[in-house]
C-alpha positions as CSV (number, residue, x, y, z in Angstrom):
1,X,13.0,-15.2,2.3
2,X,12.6,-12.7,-0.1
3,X,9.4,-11.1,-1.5
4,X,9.0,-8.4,-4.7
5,X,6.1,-5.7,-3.5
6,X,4.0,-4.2,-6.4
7,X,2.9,-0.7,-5.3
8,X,0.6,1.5,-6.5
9,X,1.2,5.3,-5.4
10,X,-0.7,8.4,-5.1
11,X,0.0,10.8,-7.7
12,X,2.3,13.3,-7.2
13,X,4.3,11.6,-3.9
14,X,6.1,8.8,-6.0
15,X,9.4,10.2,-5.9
16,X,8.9,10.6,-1.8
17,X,7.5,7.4,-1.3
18,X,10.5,5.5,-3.0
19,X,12.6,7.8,-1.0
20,X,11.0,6.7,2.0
21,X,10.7,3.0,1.2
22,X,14.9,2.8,0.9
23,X,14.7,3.7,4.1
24,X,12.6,0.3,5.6
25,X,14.0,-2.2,7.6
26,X,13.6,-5.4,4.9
27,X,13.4,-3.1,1.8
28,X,16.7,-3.8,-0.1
29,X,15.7,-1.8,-3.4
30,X,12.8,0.2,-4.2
31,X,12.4,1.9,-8.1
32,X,9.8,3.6,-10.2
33,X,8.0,1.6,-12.9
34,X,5.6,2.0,-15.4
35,X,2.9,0.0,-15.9
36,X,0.0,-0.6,-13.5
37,X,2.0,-0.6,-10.6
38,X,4.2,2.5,-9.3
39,X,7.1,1.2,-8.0
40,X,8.6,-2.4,-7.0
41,X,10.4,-2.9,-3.8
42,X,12.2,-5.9,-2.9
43,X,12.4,-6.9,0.6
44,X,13.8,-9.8,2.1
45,X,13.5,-11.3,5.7
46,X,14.4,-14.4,8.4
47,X,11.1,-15.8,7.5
48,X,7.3,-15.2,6.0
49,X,6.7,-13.7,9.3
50,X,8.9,-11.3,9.3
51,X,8.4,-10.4,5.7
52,X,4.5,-10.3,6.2
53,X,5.6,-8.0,8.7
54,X,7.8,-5.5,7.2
55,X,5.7,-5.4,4.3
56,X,2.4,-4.7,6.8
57,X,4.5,-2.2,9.1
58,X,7.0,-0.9,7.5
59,X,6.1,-0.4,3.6
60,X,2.1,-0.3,3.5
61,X,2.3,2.7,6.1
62,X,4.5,5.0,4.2
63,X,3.0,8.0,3.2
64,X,1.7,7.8,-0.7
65,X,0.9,4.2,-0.7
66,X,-2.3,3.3,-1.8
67,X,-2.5,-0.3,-2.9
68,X,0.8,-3.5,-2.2
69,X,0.8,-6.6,-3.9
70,X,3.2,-9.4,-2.5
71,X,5.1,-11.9,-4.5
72,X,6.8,-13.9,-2.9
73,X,10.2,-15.5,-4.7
74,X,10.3,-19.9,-4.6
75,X,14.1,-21.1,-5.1
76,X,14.2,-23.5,-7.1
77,X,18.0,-23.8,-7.2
């Protein structure tokens, strides 16, 4: 399963929070974006679980992060 997180980020701690988000169990890319949202991590896991999981523990608590929205990716192959 694999998920993209939007995240908004306090000012001034973007470049730290991607830093730290690399380093999340799940988290298989984090990068800066412009736009409404800060940065886009993508995170993939066993199940929605696991993902809900990471996402809830592991990317919401790192310092910075304000605000995640969850999109999750269908296959449609």
């Amino acid at each position: 399963m694999k998920a993209y997180v939007l995240i908004k980020i306090q000012s001034g701690e973007i470049v730290d929070a991607i830093r730290q988000l690399r380093k999340v169990p799940g988290v298989v890319a984090a990068d800066m974006t412009f736009g409404p949202y800060d940065a886009v991590a993508v995170v993939e896991a066993k199940d929605l679980n696991a993902l809900g999981l990471t996402v809830a523990a592991g990317v919401q608590p790192v310092v910075g992060v304000k605000e995640t929205l969850t999109c999750l990716v269908i296959d449609i192959a």
